[in-house]
C-alpha positions, 0 to 999 in steps of 0.5 A: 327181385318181386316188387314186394321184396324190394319195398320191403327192402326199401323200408328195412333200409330206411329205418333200420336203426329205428326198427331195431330201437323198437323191436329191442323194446318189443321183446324187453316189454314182452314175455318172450325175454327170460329176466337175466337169461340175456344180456341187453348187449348182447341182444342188440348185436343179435337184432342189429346184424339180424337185420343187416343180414336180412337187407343184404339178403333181399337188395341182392336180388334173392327172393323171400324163400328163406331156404335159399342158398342166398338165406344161408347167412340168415339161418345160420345166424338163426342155428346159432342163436336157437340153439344158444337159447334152447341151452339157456332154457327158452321154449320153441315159442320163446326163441321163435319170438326173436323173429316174431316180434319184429312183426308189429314196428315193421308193420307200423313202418310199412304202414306210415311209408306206404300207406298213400299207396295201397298196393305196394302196402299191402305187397310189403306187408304181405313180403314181410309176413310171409318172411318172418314167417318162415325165418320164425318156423325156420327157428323152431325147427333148429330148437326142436332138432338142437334139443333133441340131440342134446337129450340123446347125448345125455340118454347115451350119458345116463347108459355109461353112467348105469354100466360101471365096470370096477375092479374089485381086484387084480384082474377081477373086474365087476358090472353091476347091472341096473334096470332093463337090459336092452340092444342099446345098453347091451352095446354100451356094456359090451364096449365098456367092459370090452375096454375095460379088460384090455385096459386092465388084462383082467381075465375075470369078469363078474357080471352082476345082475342083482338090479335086474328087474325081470329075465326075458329070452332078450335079456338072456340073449343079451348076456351070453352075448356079453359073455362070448365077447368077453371070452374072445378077449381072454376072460372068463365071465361069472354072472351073479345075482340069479335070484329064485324068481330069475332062475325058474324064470330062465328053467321056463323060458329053456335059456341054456347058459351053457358052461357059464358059471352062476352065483346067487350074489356078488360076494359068491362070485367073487370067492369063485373068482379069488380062487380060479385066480390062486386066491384066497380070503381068510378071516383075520382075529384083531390082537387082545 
């Protein structure tokens, strides 16, 4: 272990009770604590087993590389609590405020215990800078990656949610589309629907794409794409909602939608499906 390391060391032992007072102060005083968001003991244990952690790790001869196998305790300490604290709302500055914040009382103890020596000051000043400083980055990153999937999970939420497959009858299913239809959202709506026939044997789908903005060449690709899948399967698709925009728009583009039965609206759709399946709705005069 560098000599700077194990001054540092030294310092962190010597006064780990009191560090830990004050660095609580610190972050209580301070902006970097949410009102309510955490508990007073449940920051404690986190700073006194930070602490503990970090001295075991330096008095086991490791140097200050926090990405070494010795650190390993450390960061997960830090994963865990960056991404406690990236749910509860806290900004990569605010959780990285756990690490920063213990800057000013070590400093303030580095100082009073070596400041007859103005080498082995300046040694674990600059140990203890460049430490926390890495232990700090080190929490931003886990914050950044722990949100960024946590807004994947719900993009990939939203998608199932934006593609329901129901039942509007005894083996008539409908999917009501809305918005764009991309190769992402193709694949969730394949799947569902996929699914869904099995589940159910269903051997109509009706595939509504009245909340579909615009027709491009992709968006046509992207049905007939969702049309053979489910005829695989042993069910036939109907696609409704082709408004006048969206016909000359697919007459313009020279979208073949081969045999694919089309319907001006849902309703339309849903009559050809009663009737393939040996239906029928008639209109039913209440009683005088």
């Amino acid at each position: 272990m560098s000599d700077n390391g194990k001054g540092l060391s030294e310092v962190l032992s010597k006064h780990e009770a009191d560090l830990q007072a004050d660095w609580i102060k610190e972050q209580t005083a301070g902006s970097a604590r949410r009102t309510g968001a955490i508990k007073e003991v449940e920051l404690r244990d986190q700073c006194k087993e930070f602490l503990g952690l970090v001295i075991e790790a330096l008095q086991g001869g490791g140097d200050l590389d926090v990405r070494g196998p010795r650190w390993n305790p450390v960061r997960d300490l830090l994963a865990n609590l960056s991404r406690s604290r990236g749910l509860q709302g806290f900004t990569p500055s605010e959780t990285a405020s756990f690490v920063f914040s213990l800057k000013k009382p070590l400093f303030a103890r580095i100082r009073r215990d070596l400041s007859k020596d103005g080498e082995a000051m300046a040694e674990a000043t600059l140990a203890a800078t460049v430490l926390l400083d890495g232990l700090g980055l080190y929490t931003t990153e886990v914050h950044q990656k722990a949100r960024e999937e946590i807004i994947a999970r719900q993009q990939q939420e939203m998608l199932e949610l934006s593609t329901p497959v129901v039942t509007l009858w005894e083996g008539i299913l409908a999917l009501p589309m809305i918005g764009t239809l991309d190769s992402a959202r193709t694949q969730v709506v394949m799947e569902s629907l996929l699914q869904k026939i099995v589940d159910t044997a269903s051997s109509i789908a009706i595939i509504d794409i009245t909340g579909v903005p615009t027709v491009d060449t992709l968006t046509a690709q992207h049905l007939l794409k969702t049309v053979t899948a489910a005829r695989l399967m042993g069910a036939e698709c109907i696609i409704s909602g082709i408004r006048p925009q969206i016909a000359q728009t697919i007459v313009h583009l020279g979208v073949d939608l081969g045999d694919v039965t089309t319907k001006a609206s849902l309703a339309d759709a849903l009559a050809v499906a009663l009737e393939r399946t040996g239906r029928a709705v008639r209109r039913v005069r209440a009683g005088s």
